[in-house]
LOBADREN-913274 format. One line per field, with one value per residue (C-alpha): x, y, z; residue in three letters. Coordinates in nm, 3 decimals, always signed. Layout:
<atoms>
x <- c(X; ...)
y <- c(Y; ...)
z <- c(Z; ...)
torgu <- c(ALA; ...)
</atoms>
This chain:
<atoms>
x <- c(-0.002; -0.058; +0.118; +0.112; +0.165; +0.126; +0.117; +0.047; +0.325; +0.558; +0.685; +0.440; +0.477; +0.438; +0.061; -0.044; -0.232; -0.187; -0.332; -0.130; -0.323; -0.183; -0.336; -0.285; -0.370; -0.554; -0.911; -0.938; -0.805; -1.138; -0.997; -0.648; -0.573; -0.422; -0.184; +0.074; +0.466; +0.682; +1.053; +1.297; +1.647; +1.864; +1.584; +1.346; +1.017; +0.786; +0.372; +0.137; -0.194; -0.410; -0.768; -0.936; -1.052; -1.375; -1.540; -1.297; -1.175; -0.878; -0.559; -0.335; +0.027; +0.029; +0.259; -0.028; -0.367; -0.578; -0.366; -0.389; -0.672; -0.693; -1.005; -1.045; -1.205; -1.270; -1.439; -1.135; -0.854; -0.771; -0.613; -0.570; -0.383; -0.500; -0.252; -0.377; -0.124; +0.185; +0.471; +0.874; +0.909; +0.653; +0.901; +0.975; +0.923; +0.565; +0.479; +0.182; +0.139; -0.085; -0.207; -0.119; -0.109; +0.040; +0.182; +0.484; +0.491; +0.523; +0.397; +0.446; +0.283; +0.351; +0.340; +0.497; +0.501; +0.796; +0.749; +0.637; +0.834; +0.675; +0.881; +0.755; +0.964; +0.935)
y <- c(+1.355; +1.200; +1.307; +1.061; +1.109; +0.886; +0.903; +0.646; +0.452; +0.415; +0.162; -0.157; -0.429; -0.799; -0.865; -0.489; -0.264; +0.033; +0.178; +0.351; +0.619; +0.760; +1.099; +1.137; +1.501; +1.493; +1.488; +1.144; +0.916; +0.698; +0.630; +0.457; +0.139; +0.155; -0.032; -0.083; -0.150; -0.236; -0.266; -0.392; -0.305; -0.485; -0.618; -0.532; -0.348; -0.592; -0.599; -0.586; -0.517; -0.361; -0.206; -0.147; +0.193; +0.113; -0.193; -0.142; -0.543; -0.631; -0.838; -0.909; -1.121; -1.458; -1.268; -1.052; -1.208; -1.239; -0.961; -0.666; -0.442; -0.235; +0.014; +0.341; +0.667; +0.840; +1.119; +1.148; +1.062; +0.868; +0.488; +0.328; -0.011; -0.138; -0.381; -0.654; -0.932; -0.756; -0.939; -0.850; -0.947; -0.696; -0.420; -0.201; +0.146; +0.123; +0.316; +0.377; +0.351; +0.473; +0.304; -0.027; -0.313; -0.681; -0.758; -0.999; -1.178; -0.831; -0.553; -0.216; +0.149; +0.472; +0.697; +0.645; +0.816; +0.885; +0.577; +0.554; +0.366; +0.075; -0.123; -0.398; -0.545; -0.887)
z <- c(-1.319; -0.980; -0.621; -0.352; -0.015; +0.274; +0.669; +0.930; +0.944; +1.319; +1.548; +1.691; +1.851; +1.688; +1.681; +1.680; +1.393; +1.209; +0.938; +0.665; +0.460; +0.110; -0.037; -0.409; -0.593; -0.947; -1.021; -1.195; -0.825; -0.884; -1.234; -1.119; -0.981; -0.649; -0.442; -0.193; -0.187; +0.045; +0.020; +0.327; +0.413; +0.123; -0.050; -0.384; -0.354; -0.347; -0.434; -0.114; -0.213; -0.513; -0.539; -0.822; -0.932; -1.091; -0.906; -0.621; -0.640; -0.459; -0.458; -0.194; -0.180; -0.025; +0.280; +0.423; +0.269; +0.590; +0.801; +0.547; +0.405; +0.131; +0.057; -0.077; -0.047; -0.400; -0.204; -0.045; -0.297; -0.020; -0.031; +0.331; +0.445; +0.740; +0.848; +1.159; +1.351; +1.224; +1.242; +1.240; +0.870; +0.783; +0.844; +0.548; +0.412; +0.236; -0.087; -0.208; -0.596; -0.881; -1.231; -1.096; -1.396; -1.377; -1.718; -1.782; -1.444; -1.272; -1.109; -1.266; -1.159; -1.281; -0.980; -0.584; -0.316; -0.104; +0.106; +0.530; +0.801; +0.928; +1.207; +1.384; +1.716; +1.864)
torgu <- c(UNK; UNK; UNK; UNK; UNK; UNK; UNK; UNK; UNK; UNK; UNK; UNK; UNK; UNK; UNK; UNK; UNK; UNK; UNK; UNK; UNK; UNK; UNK; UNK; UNK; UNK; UNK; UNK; UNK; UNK; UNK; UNK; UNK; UNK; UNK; UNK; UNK; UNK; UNK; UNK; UNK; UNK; UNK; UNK; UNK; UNK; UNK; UNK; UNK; UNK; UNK; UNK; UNK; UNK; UNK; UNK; UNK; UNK; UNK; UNK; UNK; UNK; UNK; UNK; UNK; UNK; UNK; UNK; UNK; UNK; UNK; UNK; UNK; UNK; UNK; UNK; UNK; UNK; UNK; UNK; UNK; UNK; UNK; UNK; UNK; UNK; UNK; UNK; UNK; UNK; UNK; UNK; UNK; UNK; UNK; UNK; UNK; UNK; UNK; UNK; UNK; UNK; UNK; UNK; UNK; UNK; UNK; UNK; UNK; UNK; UNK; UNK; UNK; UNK; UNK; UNK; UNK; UNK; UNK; UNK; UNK; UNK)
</atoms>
């Protein structure tokens, strides 16, 4: 069993930063595959980024590759997002997820948090 929380998220501007931070519980965090969610006002959750456990790899969707960072802390049980050039499209509430897997053309997980506000103005 896995608890996630996460903190960072607020109001920017388009073109500022923040970083978004997700604390998970359990002893084995260096063992699961994180990631990132994000789902927007009428719209699915959709996939954002994922960092492996083990060799710490990452993925990121076509939307943010470039802008967005993911990394981890095992140390820590810490996952962070750091998100760069943020743009008004990028506003959603972001979860953080645990045991992330791609299989049949989608992104599954088994454990979310309970989501952070991010809301970017023009």
């Amino acid at each position: 069993q896995v608890q996630l929380v996460e903190s960072g998220g607020g109001l920017v501007q388009a073109g500022g930063s923040l970083t978004l931070s997700c604390a998970a519980s359990g002893r084995t965090f260096s063992t699961y595959d994180m990631g990132w969610f994000r789902q927007a006002p009428g719209k699915e959750r959709d996939f954002v980024a994922t960092i492996r456990g083990s060799a710490g790899s990452t993925y990121y969707a076509n939307s943010v590759k470039g802008r967005f960072t993911i990394s981890r802390d095992n140390a820590k049980n810490t996952v962070y997002l750091q998100m760069n050039s943020l743009k008004p499209e990028d506003t959603a509430v972001y979860y953080c997820a645990a045991d992330v897997t791609y299989s049949d053309y989608e992104w599954r997980y088994d454990y979310w948090g309970q989501g952070t506000q991010v809301t970017v103005s023009s």
